[in-house]
C-alpha positions as CSV (number, residue, x, y, z in Angstrom):
1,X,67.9,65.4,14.4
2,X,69.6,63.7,17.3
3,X,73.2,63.5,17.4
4,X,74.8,60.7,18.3
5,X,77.8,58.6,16.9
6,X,78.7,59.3,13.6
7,X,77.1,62.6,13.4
8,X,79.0,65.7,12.4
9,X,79.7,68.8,14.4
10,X,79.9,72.0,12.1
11,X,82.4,74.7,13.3
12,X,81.3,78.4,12.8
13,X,85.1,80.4,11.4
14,X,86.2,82.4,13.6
15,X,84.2,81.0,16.6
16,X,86.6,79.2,18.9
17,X,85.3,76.2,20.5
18,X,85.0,76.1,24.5
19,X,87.4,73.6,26.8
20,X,83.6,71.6,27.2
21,X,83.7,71.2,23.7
22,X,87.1,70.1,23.5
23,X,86.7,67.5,26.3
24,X,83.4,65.8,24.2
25,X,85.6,65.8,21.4
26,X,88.6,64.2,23.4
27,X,86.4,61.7,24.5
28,X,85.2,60.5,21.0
29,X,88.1,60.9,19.3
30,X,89.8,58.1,22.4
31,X,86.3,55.9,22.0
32,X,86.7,55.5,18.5
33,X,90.6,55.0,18.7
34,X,89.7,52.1,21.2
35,X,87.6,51.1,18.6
36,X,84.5,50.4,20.9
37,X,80.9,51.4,20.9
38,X,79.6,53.5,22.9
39,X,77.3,50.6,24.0
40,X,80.5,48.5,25.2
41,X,81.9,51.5,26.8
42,X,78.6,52.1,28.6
43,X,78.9,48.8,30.0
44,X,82.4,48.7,31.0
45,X,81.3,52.0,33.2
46,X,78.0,50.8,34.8
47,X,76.1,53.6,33.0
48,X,73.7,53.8,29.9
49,X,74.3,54.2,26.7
50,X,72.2,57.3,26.5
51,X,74.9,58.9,29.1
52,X,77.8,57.6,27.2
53,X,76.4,59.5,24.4
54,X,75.4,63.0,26.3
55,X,79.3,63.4,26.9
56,X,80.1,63.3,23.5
57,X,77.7,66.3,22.3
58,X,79.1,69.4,22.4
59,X,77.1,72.5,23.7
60,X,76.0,70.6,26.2
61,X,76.0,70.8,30.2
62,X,79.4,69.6,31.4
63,X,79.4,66.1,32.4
64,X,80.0,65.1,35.9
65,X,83.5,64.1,37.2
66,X,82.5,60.7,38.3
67,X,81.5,59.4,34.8
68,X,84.3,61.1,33.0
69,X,86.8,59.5,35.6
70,X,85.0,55.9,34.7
71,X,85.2,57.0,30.8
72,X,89.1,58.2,31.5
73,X,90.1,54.5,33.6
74,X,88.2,52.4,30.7
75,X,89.6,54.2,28.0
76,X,93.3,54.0,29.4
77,X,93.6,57.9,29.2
78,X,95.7,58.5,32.4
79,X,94.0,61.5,33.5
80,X,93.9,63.4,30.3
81,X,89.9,63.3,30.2
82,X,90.1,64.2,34.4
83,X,92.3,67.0,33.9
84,X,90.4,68.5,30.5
85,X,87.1,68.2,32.5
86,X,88.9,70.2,35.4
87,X,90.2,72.8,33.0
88,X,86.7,72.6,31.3
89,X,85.1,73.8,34.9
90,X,87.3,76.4,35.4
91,X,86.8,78.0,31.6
92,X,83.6,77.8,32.3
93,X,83.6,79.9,35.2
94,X,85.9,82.4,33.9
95,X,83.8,83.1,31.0
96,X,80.5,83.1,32.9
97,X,81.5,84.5,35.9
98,X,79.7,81.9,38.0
99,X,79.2,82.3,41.5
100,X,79.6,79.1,43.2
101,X,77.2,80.4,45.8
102,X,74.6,82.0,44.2
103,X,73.2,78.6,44.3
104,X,71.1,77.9,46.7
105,X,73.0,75.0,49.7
106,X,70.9,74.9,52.7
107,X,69.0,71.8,51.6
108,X,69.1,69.9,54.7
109,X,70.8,66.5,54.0
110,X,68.3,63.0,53.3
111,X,65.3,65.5,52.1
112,X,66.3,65.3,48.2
113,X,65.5,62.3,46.3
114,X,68.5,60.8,44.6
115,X,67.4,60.9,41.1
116,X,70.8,62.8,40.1
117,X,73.1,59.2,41.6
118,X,72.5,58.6,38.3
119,X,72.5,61.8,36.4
120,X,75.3,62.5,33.6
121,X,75.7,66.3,34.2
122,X,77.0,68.4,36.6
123,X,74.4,69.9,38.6
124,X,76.6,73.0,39.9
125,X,76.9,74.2,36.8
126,X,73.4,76.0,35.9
127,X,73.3,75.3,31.7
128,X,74.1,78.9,30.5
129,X,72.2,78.9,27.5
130,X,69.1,79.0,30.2
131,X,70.7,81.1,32.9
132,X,73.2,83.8,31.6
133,X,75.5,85.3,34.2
134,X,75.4,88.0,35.4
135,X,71.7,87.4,36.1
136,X,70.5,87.7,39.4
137,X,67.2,86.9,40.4
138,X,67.2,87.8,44.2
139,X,64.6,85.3,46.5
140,X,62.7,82.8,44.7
141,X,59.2,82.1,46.1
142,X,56.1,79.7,46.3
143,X,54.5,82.6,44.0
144,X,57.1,81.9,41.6
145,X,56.7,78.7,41.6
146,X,53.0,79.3,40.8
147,X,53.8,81.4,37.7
148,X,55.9,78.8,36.2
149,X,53.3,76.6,36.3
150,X,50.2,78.5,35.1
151,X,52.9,79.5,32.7
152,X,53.4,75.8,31.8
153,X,49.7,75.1,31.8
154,X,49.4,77.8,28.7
155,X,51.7,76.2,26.9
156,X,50.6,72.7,27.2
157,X,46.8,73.8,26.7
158,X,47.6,75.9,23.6
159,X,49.8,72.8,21.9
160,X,46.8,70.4,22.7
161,X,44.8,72.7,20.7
162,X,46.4,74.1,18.1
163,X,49.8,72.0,17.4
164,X,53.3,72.5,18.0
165,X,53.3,75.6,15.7
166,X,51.5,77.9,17.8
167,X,53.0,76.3,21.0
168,X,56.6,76.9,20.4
169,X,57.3,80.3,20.3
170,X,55.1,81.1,23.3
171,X,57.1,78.4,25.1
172,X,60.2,78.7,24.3
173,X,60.0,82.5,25.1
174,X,58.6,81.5,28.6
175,X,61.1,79.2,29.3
176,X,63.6,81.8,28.4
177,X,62.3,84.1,31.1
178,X,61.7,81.3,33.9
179,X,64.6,79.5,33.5
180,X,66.8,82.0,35.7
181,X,64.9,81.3,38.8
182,X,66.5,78.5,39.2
183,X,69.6,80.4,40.1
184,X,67.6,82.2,42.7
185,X,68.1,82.0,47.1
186,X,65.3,79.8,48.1
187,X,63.8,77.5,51.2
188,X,64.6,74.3,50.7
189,X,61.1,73.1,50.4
190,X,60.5,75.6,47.5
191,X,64.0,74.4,45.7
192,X,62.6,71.3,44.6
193,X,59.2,72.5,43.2
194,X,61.0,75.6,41.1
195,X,63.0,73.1,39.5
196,X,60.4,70.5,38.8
197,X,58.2,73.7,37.7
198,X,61.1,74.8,35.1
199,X,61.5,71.5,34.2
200,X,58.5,70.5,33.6
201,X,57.9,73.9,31.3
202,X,61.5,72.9,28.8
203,X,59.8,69.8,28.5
204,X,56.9,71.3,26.9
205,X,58.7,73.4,24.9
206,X,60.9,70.7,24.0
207,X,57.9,69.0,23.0
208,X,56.4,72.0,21.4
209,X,59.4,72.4,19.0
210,X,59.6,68.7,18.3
211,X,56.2,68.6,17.1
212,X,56.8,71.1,14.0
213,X,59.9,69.3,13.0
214,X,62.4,72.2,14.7
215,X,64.6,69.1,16.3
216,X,67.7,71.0,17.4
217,X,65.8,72.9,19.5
218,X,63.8,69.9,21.0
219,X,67.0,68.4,21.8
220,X,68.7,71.4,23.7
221,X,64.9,71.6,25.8
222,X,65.3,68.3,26.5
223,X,68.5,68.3,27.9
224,X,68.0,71.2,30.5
225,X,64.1,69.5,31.1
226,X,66.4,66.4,32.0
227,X,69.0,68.5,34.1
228,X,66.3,70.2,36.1
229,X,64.6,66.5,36.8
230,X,68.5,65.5,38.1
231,X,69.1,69.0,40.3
232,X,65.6,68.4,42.0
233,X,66.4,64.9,42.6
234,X,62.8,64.1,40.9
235,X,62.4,60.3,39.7
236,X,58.9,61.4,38.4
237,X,59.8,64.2,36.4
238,X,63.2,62.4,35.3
239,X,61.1,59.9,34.1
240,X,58.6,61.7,31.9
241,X,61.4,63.9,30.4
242,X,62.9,60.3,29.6
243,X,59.8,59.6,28.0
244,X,59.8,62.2,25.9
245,X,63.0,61.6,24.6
246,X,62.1,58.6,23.5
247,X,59.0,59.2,21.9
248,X,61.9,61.8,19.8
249,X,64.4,59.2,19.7
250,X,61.8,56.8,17.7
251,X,61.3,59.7,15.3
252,X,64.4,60.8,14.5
253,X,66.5,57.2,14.6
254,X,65.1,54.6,15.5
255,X,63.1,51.9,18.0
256,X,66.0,50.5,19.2
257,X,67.8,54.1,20.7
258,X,64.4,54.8,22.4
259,X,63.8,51.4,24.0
260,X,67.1,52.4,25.9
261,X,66.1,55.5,26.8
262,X,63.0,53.9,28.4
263,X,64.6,51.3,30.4
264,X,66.9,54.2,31.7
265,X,63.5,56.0,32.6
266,X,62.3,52.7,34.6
267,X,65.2,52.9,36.7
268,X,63.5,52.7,40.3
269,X,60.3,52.4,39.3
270,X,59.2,51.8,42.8
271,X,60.0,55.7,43.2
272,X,56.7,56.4,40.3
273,X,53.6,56.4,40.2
274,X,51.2,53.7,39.1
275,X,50.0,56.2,35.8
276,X,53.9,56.9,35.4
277,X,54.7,52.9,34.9
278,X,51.8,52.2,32.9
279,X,52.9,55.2,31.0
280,X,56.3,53.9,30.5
281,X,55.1,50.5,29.9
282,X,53.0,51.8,27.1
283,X,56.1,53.6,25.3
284,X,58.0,50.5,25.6
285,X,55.2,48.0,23.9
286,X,55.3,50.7,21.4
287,X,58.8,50.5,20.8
288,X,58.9,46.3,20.4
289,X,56.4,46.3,18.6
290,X,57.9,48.2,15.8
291,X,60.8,46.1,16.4
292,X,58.6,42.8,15.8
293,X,58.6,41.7,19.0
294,X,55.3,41.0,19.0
295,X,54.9,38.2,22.2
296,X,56.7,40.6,24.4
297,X,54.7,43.6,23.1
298,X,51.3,41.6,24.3
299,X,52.9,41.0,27.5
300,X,54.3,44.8,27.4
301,X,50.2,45.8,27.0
302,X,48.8,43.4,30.0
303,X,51.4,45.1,32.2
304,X,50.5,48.8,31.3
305,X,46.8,48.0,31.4
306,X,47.5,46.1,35.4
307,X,49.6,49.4,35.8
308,X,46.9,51.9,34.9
309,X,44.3,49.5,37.0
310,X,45.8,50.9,39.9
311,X,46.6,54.3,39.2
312,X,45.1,57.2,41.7
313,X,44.7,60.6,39.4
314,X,44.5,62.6,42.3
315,X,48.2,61.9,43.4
316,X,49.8,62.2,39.7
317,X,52.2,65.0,39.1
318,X,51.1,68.0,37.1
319,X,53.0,66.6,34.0
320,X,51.1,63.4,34.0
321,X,47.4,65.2,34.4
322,X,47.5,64.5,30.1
323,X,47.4,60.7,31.0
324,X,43.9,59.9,31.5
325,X,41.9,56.6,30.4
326,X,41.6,58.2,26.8
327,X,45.4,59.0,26.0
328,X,46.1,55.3,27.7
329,X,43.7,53.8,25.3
330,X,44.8,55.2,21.9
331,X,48.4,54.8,23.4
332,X,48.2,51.0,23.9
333,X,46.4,50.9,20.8
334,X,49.3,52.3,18.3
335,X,51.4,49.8,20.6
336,X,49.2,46.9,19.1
337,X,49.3,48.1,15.2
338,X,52.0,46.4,14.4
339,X,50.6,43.1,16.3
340,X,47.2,43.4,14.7
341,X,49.0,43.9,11.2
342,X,51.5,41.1,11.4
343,X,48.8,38.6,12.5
344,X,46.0,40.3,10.0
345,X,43.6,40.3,13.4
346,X,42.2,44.2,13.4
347,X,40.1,43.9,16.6
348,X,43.7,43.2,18.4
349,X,43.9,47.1,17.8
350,X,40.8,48.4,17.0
351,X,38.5,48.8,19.5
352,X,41.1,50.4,22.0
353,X,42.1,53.2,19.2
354,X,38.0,53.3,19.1
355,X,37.1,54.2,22.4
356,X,40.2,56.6,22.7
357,X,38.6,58.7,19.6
358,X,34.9,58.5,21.8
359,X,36.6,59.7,24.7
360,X,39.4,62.2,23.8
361,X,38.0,65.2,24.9
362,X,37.8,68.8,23.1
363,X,41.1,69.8,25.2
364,X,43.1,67.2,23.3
365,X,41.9,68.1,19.3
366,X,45.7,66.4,18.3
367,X,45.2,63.5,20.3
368,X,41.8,62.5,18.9
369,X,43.1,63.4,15.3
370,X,46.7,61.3,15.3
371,X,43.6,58.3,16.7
372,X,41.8,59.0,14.3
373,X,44.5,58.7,11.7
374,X,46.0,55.6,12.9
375,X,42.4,53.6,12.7
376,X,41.8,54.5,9.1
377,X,45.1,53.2,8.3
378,X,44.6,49.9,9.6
379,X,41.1,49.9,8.5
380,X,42.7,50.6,4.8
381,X,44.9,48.2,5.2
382,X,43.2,45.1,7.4
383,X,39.5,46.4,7.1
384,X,36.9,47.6,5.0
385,X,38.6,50.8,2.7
386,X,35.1,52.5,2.8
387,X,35.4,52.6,6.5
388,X,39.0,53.7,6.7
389,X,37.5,56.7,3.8
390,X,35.3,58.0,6.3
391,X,37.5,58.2,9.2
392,X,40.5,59.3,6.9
393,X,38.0,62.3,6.1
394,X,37.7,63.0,9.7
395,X,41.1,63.1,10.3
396,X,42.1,65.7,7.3
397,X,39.6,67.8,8.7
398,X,41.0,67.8,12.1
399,X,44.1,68.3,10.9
400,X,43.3,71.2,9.2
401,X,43.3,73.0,12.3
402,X,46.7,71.9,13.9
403,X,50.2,72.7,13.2
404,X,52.0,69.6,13.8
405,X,54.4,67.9,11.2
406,X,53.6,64.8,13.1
407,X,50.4,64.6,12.0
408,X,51.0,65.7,8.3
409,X,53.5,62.5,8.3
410,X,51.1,60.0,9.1
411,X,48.5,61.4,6.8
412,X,51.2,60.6,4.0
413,X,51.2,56.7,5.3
414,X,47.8,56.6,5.2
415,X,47.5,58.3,1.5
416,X,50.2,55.5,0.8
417,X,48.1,53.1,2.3
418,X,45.2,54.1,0.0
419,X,46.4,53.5,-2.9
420,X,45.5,50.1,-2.9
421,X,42.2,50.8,-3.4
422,X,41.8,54.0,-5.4
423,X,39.1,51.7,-7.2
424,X,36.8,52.8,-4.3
425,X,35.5,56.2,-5.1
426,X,35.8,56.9,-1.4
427,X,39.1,55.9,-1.0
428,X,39.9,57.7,-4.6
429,X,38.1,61.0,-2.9
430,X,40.7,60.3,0.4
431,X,43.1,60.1,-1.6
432,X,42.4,63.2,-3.9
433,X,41.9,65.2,-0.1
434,X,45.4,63.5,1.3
435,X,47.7,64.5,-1.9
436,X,45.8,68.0,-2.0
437,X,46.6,68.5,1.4
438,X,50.1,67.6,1.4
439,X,50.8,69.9,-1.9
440,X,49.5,72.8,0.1
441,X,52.3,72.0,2.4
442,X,55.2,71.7,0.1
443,X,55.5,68.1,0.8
444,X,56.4,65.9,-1.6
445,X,55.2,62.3,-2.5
């Protein structure tokens, strides 16, 4: 699960915690002293929440001195959290040996983006979870580059398939091995693309691992996915790793903590692309809608859908090729669920989630299937049951062939959701298939 306030960190005996550690701690232990949120302290700072909250978890990347000296002047520390981060640095380097120049500086100044202005970490200090001292990788190339991606592109293409299951090992192992390069001498022109690459590949396997449940895991991806996005100075990438955050952030607690990971994510939006905003857009109709907000979720939708109108595929970045008509489509249509449901109108959902399932090609099996799912449970509960039977039989099949806890979940809400009508012999032969299913699994009812 995410951590964030109120969580518990659990100490290993005999495993002494690092000067990072003790700085997150110090700056929790002031917050809640002051007896402030880390919402209020967010604002007092001119940063997110979401950042507030990254410099409280521990085994993390360090946070950058600029938003620990804001948290140290609002908290009225005097210093303390300045100096601890200073003392923080320097453990860190005396532990890992870190090279201050092994890092490549001959970026010529105004060719980054400035994606990291806002970034939480500290971008000198590679994460060395990812990048061990005393590796040394030597000259990092375009055909480097290349491998990370084809090795990214195997990942992705093998989750769409088959599930998170048989994703995450393969990714996580890759990114293990890629992940160093980014320590690597390199052109300037080449910098920026080997981070975007490595990025882009811990936000697969982030993905990867979140999809079978593993959560820690998906969290520690995503932070260095995030990292990478900041050190490249990417607003594209930044924003799809934000995006995926969220999409765990509504899993694990809640609506409310992703819609603020999304509205960090449309930070500049002028910098993205028109599939990137319509993306985003999509996400946070999603996100309202489960809230209730069901006006501003309609309004959400038009703008995604005006926002995909003009998108150009050709000039999308290689983490946004899985963004097509189809995946837009079933996307906006789980936004509208909740809409159609609250005002009992089905075809406010429907037809969208319809044409997605037409459409969804043989490369995206999990995509079509989680489509599929979601129509027979609004057809079960706003449509005819025999209907919703059918495509619930679909679905299981489908299914069948994927490792993804996700889907297993929502097959649950739609054997809940057939209960109704277990009258039906096919909704009683649905339901027979769904609570079969889930006992092969070892999940309870």
């Amino acid at each position: 699960m995410v951590r964030g306030e109120g969580d518990s960190t659990i100490e290993l005996a005999g495993q002494p915690i690092s000067v990072a550690d003790q700085l997150a701690r110090e700056i929790k232990r002031l917050r809640k002293e002051a007896d402030i949120s880390q919402r209020v302290l967010a604002s007092r700072i001119g940063y997110s929440r979401q950042y507030v909250t990254m410099t409280e978890w521990e085994d993390s990347s360090l946070p950058s001195h600029e938003i620990v000296a804001a948290i140290d002047s609002a908290l009225g520390a005097a210093g303390t959290l300045v100096a601890l981060r200073a003392q923080a640095d320097s453990d860190r380097q005396t532990r890992q040996g870190i090279d201050t120049g092994s890092l490549d500086g001959s970026v010529e100044p105004g060719k980054t983006l400035t994606a990291n202005v806002f970034s939480p970490f500290d971008l000198e200090a590679v994460p060395a979870r990812y990048a061990p001292e005393p590796w040394r990788t030597g000259i990092v190339t375009w055909s480097d580059v290349e491998q990370v991606r084809e090795a990214t592109r195997r990942a992705a293409n093998t989750e769409n398939l088959h599930g998170g299951g048989s994703a995450n090992s393969i990714a996580s192992q890759q990114l293990y091995s890629f992940a160093p390069l980014v320590r690597g001498k390199t052109a300037p022109e080449t910098r920026r693309a080997m981070f975007e690459a490595v990025g882009n590949l811990s936000s697969v396997a982030a993905f990867a691992a979140f999809d079978i449940a593993d959560f820690v895991t998906a969290e520690q991806h995503s932070r260095f996915a995030l990292w990478c996005a900041d050190s490249a100075g990417s607003w594209e990438l930044r924003a799809s790793v934000l995006a995926d955050m969220a999409r765990m952030s509504a899993y694990t607690s809640g609506a409310d903590n992703a819609l603020s990971l999304i509205e960090l994510a449309q930070v500049r939006s002028d910098r993205l692309s028109a599939t990137t905003r319509a993306m985003l857009s999509t996400l946070r109709a999603q996100f309202l809608a489960v809230l209730g907000r069901t006006d501003e979720t309609l309004d959400e939708v038009a703008r995604a859908d005006d926002y995909f109108a003009d998108s150009a595929p050709g000039e999308n970045a290689p983490w946004m090729c899985y963004y097509d008509e189809a995946e837009h489509l079933g996307s906006t249509g789980k936004a509208l669920i909740p809409v159609a449901l609250a005002r009992n109108r089905k075809e406010l959902a429907a037809p969208r989630i319809a044409q997605a399932i037409r459409r969804q090609s043989r490369s995206y099996p999990r995509s079509q299937t989680f489509s599929l799912t979601r129509l027979a449970m609004l057809t079960m509960r706003i449509g005819d049951p025999r209907e919703a039977a059918g495509l619930g039989i679909q679905a299981v099949r489908q299914a069948k062939k994927l490792h993804s806890q996700r889907i297993r979940d929502e097959l649950q809400a739609l054997a809940r959701a057939s209960i109704k009508h277990l009258d039906i012999p096919e909704v009683n032969e649905l339901y027979g298939v769904l609570t079969d299913n889930r006992q092969q699994h070892g999940v309870s009812s």
